[in-house]
C-alpha positions in Angstrom: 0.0 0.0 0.0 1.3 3.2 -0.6 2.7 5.1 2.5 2.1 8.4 3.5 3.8 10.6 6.7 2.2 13.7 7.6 3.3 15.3 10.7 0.2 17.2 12.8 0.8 20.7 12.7 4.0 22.7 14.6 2.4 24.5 17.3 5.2 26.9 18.1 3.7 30.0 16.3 0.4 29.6 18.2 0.7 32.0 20.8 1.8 34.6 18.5 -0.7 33.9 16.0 -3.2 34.4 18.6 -1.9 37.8 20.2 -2.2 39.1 16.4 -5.5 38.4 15.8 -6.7 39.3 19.4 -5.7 42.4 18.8 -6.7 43.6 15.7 -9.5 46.3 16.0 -11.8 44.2 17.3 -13.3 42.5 20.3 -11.6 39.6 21.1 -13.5 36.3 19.2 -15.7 38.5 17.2 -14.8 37.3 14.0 -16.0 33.8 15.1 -14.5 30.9 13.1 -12.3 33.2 11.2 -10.6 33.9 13.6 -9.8 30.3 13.9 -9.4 29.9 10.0 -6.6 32.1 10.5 -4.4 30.7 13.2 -5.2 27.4 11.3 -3.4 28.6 8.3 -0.9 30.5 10.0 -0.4 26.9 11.6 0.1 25.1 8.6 2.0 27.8 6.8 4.4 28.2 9.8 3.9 32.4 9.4 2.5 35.0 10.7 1.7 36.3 7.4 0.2 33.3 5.4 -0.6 33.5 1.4 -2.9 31.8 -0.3 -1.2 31.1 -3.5 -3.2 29.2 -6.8 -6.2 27.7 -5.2 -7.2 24.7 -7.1 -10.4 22.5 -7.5 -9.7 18.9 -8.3 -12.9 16.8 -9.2 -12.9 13.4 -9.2 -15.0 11.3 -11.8 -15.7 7.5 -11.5 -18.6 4.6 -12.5 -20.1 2.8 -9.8 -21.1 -1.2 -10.3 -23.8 -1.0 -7.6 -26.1 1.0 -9.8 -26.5 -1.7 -11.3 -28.7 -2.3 -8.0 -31.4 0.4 -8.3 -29.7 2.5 -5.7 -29.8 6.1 -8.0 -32.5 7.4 -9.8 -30.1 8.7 -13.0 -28.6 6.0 -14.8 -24.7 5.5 -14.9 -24.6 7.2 -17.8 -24.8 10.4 -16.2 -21.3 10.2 -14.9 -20.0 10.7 -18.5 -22.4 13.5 -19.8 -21.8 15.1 -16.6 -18.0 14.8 -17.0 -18.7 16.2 -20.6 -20.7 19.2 -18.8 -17.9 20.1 -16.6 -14.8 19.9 -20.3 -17.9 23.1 -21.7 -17.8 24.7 -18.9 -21.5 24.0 -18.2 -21.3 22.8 -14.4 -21.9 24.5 -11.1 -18.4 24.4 -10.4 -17.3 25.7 -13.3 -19.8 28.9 -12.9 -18.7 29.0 -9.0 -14.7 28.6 -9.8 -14.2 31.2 -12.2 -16.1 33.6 -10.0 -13.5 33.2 -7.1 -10.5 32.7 -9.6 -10.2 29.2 -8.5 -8.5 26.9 -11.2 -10.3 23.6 -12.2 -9.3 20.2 -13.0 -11.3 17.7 -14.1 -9.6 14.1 -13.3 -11.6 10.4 -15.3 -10.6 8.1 -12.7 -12.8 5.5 -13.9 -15.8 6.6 -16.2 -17.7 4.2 -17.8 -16.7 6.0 -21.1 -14.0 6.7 -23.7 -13.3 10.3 -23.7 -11.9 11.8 -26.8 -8.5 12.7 -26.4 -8.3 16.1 -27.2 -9.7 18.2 -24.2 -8.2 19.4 -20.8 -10.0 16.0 -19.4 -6.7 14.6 -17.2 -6.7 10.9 -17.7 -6.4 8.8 -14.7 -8.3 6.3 -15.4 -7.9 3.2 -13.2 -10.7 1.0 -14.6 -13.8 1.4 -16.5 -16.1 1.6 -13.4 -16.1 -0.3 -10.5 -17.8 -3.9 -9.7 -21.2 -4.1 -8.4 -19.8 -4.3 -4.4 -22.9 -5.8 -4.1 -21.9 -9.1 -5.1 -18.1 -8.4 -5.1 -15.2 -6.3 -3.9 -15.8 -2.8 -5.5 -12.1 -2.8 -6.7 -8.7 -5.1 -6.4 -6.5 -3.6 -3.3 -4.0 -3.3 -6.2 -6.5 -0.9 -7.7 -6.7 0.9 -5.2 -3.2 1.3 -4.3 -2.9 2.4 -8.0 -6.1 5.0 -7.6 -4.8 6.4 -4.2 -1.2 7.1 -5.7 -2.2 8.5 -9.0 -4.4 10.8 -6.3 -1.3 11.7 -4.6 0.6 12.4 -7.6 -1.9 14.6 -9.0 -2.1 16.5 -6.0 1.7 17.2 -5.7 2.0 18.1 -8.8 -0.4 21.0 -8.2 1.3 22.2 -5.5 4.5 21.8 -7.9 3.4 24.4 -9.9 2.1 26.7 -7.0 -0.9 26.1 -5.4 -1.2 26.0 -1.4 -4.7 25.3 -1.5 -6.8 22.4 -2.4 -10.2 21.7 -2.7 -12.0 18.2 -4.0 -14.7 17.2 -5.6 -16.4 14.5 -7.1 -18.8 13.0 -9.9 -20.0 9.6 -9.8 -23.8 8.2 -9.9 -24.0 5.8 -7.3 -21.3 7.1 -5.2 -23.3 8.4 -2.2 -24.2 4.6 -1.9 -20.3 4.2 -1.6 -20.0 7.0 1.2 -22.5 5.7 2.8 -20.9 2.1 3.4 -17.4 3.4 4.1 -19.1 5.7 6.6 -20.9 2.8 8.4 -18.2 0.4 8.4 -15.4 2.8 9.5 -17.5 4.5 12.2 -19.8 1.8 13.6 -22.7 3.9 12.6 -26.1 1.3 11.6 -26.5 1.7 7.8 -29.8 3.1 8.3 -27.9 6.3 10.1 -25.8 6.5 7.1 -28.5 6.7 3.6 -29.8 9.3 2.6 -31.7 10.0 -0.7 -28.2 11.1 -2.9 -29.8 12.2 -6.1 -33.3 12.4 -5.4 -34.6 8.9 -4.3 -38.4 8.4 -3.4 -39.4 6.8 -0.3 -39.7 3.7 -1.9 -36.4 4.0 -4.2 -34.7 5.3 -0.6 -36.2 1.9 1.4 -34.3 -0.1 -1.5 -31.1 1.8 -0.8 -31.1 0.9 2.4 -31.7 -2.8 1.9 -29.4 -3.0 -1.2 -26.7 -1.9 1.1 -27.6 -3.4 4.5 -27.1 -7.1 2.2 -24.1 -5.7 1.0 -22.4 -5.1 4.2 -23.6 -8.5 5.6 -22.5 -10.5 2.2 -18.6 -8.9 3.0 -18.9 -9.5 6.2 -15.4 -7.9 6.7 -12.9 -9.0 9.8 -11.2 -5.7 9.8 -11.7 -2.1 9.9 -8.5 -1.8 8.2 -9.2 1.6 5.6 -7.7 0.6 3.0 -9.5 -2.7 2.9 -12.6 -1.5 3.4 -11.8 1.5 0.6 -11.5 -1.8 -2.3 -14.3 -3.6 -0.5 -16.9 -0.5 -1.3 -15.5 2.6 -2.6 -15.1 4.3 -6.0 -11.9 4.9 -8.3 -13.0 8.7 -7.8 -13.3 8.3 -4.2 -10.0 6.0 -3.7 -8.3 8.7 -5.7 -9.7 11.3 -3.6 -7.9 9.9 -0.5 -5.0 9.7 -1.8 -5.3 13.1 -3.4 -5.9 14.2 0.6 -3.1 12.9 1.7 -0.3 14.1 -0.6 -1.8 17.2 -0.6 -1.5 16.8 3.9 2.1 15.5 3.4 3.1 19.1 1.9 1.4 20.8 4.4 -1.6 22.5 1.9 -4.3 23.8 3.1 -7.5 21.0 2.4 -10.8 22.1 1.5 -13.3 19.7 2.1 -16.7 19.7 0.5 -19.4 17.5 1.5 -20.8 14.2 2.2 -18.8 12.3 -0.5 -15.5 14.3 0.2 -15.6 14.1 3.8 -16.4 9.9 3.8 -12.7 10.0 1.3 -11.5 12.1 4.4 -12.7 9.4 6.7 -10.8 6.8 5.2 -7.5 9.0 4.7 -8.0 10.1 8.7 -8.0 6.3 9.6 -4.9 6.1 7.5 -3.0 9.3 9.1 -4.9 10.8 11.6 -3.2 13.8 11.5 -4.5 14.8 8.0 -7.6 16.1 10.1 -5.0 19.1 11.0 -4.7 20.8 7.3 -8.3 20.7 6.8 -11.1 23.2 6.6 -14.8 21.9 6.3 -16.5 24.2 3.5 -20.1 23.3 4.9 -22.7 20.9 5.9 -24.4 19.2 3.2 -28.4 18.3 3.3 -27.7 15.1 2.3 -29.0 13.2 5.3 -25.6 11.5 7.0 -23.6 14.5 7.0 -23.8 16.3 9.8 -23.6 12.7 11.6 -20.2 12.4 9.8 -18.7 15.6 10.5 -19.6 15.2 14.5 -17.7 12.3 14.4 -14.8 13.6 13.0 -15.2 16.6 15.4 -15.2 18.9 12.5 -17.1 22.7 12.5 -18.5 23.4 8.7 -18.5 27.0 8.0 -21.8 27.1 5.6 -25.3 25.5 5.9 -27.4 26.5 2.9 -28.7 23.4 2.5 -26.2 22.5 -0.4 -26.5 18.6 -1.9 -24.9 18.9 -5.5 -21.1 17.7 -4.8 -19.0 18.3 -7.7 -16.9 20.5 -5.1 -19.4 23.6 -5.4 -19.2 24.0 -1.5 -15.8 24.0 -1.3 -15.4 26.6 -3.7 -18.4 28.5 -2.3 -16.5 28.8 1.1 -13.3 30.1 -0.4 -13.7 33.5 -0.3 -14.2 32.9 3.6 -10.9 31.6 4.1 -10.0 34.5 2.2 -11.5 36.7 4.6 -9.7 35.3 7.0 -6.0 35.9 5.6 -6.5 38.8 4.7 -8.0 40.1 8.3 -4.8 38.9 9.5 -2.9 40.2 6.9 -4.4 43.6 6.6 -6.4 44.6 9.4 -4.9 47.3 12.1 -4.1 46.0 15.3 -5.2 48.6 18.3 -1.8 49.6 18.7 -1.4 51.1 14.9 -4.7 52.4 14.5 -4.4 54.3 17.6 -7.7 52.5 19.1 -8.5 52.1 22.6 -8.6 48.9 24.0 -10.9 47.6 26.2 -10.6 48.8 29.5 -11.4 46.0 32.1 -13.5 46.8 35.3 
């Protein structure tokens, strides 16, 4: 399996990084979670001054075998003509990442399609969809030791050329099905807790769901909690890729931005790889896909939006950009009491 070392974050500039942004011209915690945005990055940075520097969107496309199970109400063919949305420039996150100057990168790593060769598409492709982990193992553990290091290298490579920040996203019909298993079988959390209606499900096409993977779960019947096992057992090429993607990105200390419910279950398997991933990451927002917010408690994690988003393709990530933004260039830019000549609070 491919190895990763991140080390949790150096602590040394903490204090200093908290004097500065208590006193800016402000009362003390009144820029609520920006505040703790920006000692975050300071944190991971190692500055007083941190940059953000090429922000980049990767999004993750990949074919699911358990469709093949009823568990979405858009066939599998929507992975492609979605991933052929996102090439025109058609897509949520195309609209969202151009209006905050974030750069996008689509990634095929496993559509259920031959894409012509002669677009910005980057082809990663592990397979051409997974199995139906209904019946078998989603993916070999080779292939996903392949999926996680092609995620890696991508990621590096990014931050290569410049970028310090990193958001992920994915496309994949069938994939909250995915998310939903990794979720249950890494956190103990009953399947029920975990399913929630993906891409629109009806009551009755949300009751199959939940039995489809319920039998799935019980057919593997796996001995270990081991990630990585449990990432071939029932994950996706997109997803696999993901985590790997996470943790490259950790290992050079770059800022993560994670989106929802489908990003943060790749986050749950890379945490239970190196827990100290959980360090460089910044939760863009709750998603109204039902198992969320369960997820994010357990991994202790405070969202920064709730708009009721359920779309995926990275569109919260990018959405909270701008707020991690805000919070740089507060501590960057704002006057401290001292050098704007303001009082400061006088205790009684």
């Amino acid at each position: 399996m491919t190895q990763f070392s991140i080390t949790p974050l150096n602590t040394t500039l903490k204090d200093a990084l908290t004097h500065k942004i208590n006193y800016k011209t402000k009362p003390q915690g009144a820029l609520g979670q920006l505040e703790a945005i920006a000692l975050q990055v300071g944190l991971i940075q190692q500055t007083l001054t941190p940059q953000l520097k090429q922000p980049t969107m990767l999004v993750f496309a990949g074919d699911h075998g358990i469709t093949q199970s009823g568990v979405s109400p858009y066939p599998q063919v929507v992975t492609a003509q979605m991933v052929l949305n996102f090439l025109a420039g058609g897509a949520a996150i195309n609209v969202f990442s151009g209006q905050v100057g974030m750069q996008l990168r689509v990634i095929d790593a496993g559509v259920n399609h031959v894409f012509a060769s002669d677009t910005c598409l980057i082809d990663a492709k592990i397979g051409m969809g997974t199995a139906n982990f209904l019946e078998y193992p989603a993916m070999t553990l080779a292939q996903c030791d392949v999926a996680m290091t092609r995620g890696a290298e991508l990621a590096r490579s990014e931050i290569v050329a410049g970028c310090n920040i990193m958001g992920f996203g994915e496309m994949g019909i069938g994939n909250t099905s995915s998310a939903s298993c990794l979720m249950s079988v890494l956190t103990g959390i009953p399947i029920t807790q975990c399913v929630g209606r993906g891409t629109g499900l009806d009551d009755a096409g949300l009751a199959n769901k939940i039995h489809v993977l319920t039998q799935a779960i019980q057919h593997h019947a796996l001995q270990t909690a081991e990630a990585h096992i449990v990432l071939s057992t029932f994950g996706g090429f997109e997803i696999a890729m993901m985590v790997g993607a996470m943790l490259g990105a950790a290992e050079q200390k770059t800022v993560l931005l994670i989106d929802g419910f489908i990003a943060t279950a790749a986050l749950l398997v890379a945490s239970k790889l190196q827990p100290a991933v959980l360090d460089y990451c910044i939760f863009a927002h709750r998603s109204d896909e039902h198992a969320h917010k369960a997820l994010l408690d357990y991994l202790g994690a405070t969202p920064l939006l709730d708009i009721g988003l359920r779309l995926g393709e990275g569109t919260g990530a990018v959405l909270a950009y701008p707020l991690v933004q805000s919070a740089v260039n507060f501590l960057n830019e704002m006057a401290s009491f001292e050098s704007a000549g303001v009082s400061e609070r006088e205790l009684s």
